[in-house]
C-alpha positions as CSV (number, residue, x, y, z in Angstrom):
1,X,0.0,0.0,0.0
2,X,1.7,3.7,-1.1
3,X,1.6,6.2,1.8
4,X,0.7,9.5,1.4
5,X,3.2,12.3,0.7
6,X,3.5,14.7,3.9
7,X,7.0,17.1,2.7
8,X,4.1,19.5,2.3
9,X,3.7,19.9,5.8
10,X,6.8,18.7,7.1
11,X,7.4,19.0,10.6
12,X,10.5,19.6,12.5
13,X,13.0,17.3,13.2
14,X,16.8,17.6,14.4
15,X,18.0,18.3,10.5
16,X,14.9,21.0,9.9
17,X,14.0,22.2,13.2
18,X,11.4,24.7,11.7
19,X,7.9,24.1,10.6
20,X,7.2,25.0,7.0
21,X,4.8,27.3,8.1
22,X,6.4,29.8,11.0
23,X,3.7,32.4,13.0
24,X,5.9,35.3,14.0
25,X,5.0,38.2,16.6
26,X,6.7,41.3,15.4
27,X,6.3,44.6,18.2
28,X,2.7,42.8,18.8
29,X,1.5,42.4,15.3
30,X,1.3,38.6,14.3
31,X,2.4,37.6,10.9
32,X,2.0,33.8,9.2
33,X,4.5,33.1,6.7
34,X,6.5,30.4,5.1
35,X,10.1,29.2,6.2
36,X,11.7,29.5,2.6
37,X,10.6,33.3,2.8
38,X,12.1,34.1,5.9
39,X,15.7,32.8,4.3
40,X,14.9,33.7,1.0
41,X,18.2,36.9,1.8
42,X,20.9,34.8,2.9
43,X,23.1,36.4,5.6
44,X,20.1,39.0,6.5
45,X,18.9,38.7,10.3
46,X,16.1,36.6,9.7
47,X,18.1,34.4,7.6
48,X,20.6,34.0,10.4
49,X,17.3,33.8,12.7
50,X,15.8,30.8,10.8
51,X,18.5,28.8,9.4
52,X,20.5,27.8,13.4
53,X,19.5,24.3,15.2
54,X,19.4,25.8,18.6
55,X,15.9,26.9,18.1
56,X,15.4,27.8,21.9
57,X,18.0,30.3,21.6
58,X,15.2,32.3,19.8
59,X,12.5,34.2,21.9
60,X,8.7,33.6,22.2
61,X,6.1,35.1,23.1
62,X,3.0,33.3,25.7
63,X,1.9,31.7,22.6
64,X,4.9,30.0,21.3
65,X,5.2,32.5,18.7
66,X,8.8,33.7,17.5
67,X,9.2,37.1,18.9
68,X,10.8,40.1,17.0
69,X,11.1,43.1,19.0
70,X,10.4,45.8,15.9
71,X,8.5,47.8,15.0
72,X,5.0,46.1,13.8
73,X,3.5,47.6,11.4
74,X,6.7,48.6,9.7
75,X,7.7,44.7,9.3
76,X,4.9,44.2,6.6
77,X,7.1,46.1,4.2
78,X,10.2,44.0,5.0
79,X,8.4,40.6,4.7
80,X,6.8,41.8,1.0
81,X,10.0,42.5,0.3
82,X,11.3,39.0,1.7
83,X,9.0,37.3,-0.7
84,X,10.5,38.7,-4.4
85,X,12.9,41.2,-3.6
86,X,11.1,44.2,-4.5
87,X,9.9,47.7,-3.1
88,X,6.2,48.6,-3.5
89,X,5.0,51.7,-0.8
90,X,2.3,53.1,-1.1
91,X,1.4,57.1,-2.4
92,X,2.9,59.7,0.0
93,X,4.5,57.1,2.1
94,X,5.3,58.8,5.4
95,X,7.6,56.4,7.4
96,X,10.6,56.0,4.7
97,X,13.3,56.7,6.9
98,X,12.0,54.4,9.9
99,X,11.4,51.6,7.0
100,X,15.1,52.3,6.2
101,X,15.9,52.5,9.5
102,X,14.1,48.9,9.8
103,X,16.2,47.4,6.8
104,X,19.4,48.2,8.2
105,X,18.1,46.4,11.5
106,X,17.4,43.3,9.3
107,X,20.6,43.7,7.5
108,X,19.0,44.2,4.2
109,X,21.3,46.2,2.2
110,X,19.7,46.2,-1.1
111,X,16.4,47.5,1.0
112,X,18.3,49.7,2.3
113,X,19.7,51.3,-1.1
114,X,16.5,51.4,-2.3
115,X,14.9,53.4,0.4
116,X,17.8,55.6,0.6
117,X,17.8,59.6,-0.7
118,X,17.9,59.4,-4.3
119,X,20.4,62.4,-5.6
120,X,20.7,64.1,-9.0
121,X,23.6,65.1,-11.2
122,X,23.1,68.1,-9.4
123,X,23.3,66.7,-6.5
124,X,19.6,67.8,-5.1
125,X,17.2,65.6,-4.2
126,X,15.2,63.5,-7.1
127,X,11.6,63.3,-7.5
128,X,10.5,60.3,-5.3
129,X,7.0,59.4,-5.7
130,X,7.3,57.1,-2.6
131,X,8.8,60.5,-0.1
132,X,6.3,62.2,1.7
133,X,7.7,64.7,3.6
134,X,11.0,66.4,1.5
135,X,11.6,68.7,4.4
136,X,12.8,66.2,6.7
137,X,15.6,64.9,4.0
138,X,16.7,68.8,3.8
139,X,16.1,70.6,6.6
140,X,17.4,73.6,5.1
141,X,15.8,73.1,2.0
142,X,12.7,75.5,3.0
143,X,15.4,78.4,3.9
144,X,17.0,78.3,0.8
145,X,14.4,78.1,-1.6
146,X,13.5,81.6,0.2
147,X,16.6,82.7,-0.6
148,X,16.5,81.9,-4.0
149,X,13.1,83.8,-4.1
150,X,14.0,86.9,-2.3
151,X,17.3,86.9,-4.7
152,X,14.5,87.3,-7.7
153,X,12.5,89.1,-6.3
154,X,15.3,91.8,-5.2
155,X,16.9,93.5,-8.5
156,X,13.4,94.8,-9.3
157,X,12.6,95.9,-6.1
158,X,15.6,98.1,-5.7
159,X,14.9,99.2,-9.3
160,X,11.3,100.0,-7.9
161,X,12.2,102.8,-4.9
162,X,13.6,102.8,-1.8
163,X,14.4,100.4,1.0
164,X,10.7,99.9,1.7
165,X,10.0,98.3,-1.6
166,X,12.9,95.2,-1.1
167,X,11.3,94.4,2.3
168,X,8.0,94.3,0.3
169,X,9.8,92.1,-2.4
170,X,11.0,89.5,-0.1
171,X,8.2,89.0,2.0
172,X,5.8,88.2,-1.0
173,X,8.7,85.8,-2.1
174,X,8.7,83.8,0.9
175,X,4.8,83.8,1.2
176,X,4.6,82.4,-2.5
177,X,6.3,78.9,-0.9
178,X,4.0,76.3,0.4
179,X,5.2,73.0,1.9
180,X,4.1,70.0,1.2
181,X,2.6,67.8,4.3
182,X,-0.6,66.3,5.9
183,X,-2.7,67.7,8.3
184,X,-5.6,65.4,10.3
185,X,-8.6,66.3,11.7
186,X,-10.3,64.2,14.0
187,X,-13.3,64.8,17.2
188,X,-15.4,62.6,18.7
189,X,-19.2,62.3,18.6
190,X,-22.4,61.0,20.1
191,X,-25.5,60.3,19.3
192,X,-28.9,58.0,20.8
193,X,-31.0,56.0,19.1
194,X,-33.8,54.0,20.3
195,X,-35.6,50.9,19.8
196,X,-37.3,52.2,16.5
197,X,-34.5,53.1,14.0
198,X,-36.9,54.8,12.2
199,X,-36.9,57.7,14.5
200,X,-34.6,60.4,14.3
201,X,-31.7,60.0,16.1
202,X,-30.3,62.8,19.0
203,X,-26.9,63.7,17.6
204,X,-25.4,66.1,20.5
205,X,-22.4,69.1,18.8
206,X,-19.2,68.4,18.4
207,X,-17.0,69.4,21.6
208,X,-13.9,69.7,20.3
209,X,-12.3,69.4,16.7
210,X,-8.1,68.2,17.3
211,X,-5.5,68.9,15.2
212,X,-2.5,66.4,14.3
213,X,0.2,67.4,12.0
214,X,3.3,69.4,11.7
215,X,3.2,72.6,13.9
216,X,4.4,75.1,11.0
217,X,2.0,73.8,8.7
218,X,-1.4,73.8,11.3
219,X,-0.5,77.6,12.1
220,X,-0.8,78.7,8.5
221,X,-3.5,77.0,7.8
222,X,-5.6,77.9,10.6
223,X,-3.8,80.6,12.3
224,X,-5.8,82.5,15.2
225,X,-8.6,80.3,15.3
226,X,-5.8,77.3,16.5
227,X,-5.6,76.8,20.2
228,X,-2.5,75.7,21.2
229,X,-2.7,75.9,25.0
230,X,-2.1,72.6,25.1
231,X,1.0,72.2,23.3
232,X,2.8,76.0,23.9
233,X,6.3,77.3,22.6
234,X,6.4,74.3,19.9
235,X,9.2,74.2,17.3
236,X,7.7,75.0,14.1
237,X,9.0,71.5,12.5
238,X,8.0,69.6,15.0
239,X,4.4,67.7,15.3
240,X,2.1,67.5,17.6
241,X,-1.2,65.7,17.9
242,X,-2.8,68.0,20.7
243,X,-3.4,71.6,18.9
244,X,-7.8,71.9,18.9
245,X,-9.3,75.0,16.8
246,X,-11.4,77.5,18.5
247,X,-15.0,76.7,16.3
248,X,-16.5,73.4,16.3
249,X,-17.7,73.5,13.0
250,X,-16.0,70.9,10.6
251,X,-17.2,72.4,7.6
252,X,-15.5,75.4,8.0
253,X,-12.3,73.4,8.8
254,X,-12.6,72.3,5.9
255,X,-12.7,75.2,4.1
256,X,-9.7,76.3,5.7
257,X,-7.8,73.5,4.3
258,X,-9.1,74.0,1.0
259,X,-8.2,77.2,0.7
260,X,-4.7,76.7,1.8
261,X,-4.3,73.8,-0.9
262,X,-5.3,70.9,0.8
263,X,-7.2,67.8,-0.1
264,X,-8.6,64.7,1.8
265,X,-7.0,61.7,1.2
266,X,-8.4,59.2,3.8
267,X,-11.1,59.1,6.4
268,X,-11.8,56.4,9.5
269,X,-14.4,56.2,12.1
270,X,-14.9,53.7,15.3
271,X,-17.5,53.5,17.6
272,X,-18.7,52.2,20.5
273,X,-22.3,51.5,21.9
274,X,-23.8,51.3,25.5
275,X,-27.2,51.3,27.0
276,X,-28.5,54.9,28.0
277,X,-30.7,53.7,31.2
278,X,-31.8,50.6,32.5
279,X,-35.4,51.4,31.8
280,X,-35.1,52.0,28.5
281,X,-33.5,50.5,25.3
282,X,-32.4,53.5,24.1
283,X,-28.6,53.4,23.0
284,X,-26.1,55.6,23.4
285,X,-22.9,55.4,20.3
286,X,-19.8,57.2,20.5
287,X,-17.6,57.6,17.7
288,X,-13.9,59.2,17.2
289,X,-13.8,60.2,13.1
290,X,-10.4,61.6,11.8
291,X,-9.9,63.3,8.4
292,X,-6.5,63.0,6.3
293,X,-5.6,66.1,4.4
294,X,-2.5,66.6,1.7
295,X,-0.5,69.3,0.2
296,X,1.6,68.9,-2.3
């Protein structure tokens, strides 16, 4: 009588010691993948990781999971690229230094070349669909493309008058340069429904409308009508998630972003319900919305 072919899922002995299939826990995210992709870069981490005998020298987590104390969600871009070799990020990708950071972590070096600063024959930065923030590559990038402006700008002004005009001159320069960035918008809501869901529901006003983003950025767009109380004396090219605006009415923050060049680009909502009273079945859901807005 033949017996069955099991190499598909062959289990581990004292020459293989790892399953075909290997769950890993990555910084808390859990990821299911096969041995062969894990050592598909030989003398990467994981390679080194997944190709010893002395399995227990590797940690776990409660679960018996491999442990790999990264960052999570990061790791998805390094096992894609475990699988055929290839970068794919997606549009306006905003963590491509961390990823970088991640690949030299894993000892990927081609990764790493790939996700590094592309450079010009004029040694400037090249158009990278996949970089988000160009600010952040050139800090002083923003300085000297006012420079460059108020250079223009100042052979006519002095030709125009006096000193007055050149002052005039370079400050319409600089105000003609807009970053590039994103700005979100997020507040949290409530609302009660009862038993009939026919009936209108009670939605109570927003409270408070919060600002995330780069501090340089959420001052021009909403200037005086930004409360930053929460978050004084911030450096302009830092971020902060705890800025609020004085009105709570998203429409106009929207308008605000429009008008400074802005456009929404993603959206997410969760909720939660609970009972109002024990008397009644009326409901009581709570939701936390957030609004992604870009500027090229």
């Amino acid at each position: 009588m033949a017996l069955a072919d099991n190499t598909g899922c062959a289990k581990p002995s004292e020459d293989f010691p790892f399953p075909e299939i290997i769950e890993l826990n990555v910084g808390g995210q859990v990821y299911i993948t096969r041995h062969p992709t894990l050592v598909s870069v030989p003398g990467s981490l994981l390679w080194e990781m997944f190709t010893q005998k002395n399995v227990r020298s590797l940690a776990r987590d409660s679960k018996g999971r491999f442990f790999v104390d990264r960052d999570g969600f990061l790791f998805r871009y390094i096992l894609d690229y475990m699988r055929d070799q290839q970068l794919v990020l997606p549009d306006h990708f905003p963590e491509r230094s961390r990823l970088q950071r991640e690949a030299e972590y894993f000892m990927l070096p081609e990764l790493v070349k790939m996700l590094a600063p592309k450079l010009s024959k004029q040694n400037s930065l090249g158009d990278d669909p996949c970089q988000s923030d160009p600010e952040e590559l050139s800090p002083n990038a923003d300085a000297t493309r006012n420079l460059t402006s108020a250079s223009a700008m100042l052979p006519s002004a002095v030709a125009g008058g006096p000193g007055g005009a050149v002052t005039a001159g370079v400050g319409a320069a600089s105000t003609d340069v807009r970053r590039a960035g994103f700005i979100t918008i997020g507040y949290r809501g409530s609302y009660t429904l009862g038993r009939d869901s026919q009936t209108d529901a009670k939605f109570r006003r927003v409270a408070r409308i919060m600002v995330c983003g780069k501090t340089s950025l959420a001052k021009e767009v909403f200037g005086d009508t930004l409360n930053e109380s929460r978050d004084p004396d911030r450096p302009p090219e830092r971020y902060t998630s705890r800025y609020y605006l004085k009105f709570t009415f998203l429409e106009q923050a929207f308008d605000k972003l429009a008008d400074a060049g802005f456009h929404m680009v993603a959206c997410n909502s969760t909720g939660t319900c609970a009972f109002a009273h024990d008397q009644t079945d009326d409901r009581i859901w709570t939701s936390y919305t957030e609004y992604v807005f870009y500027r090229e």
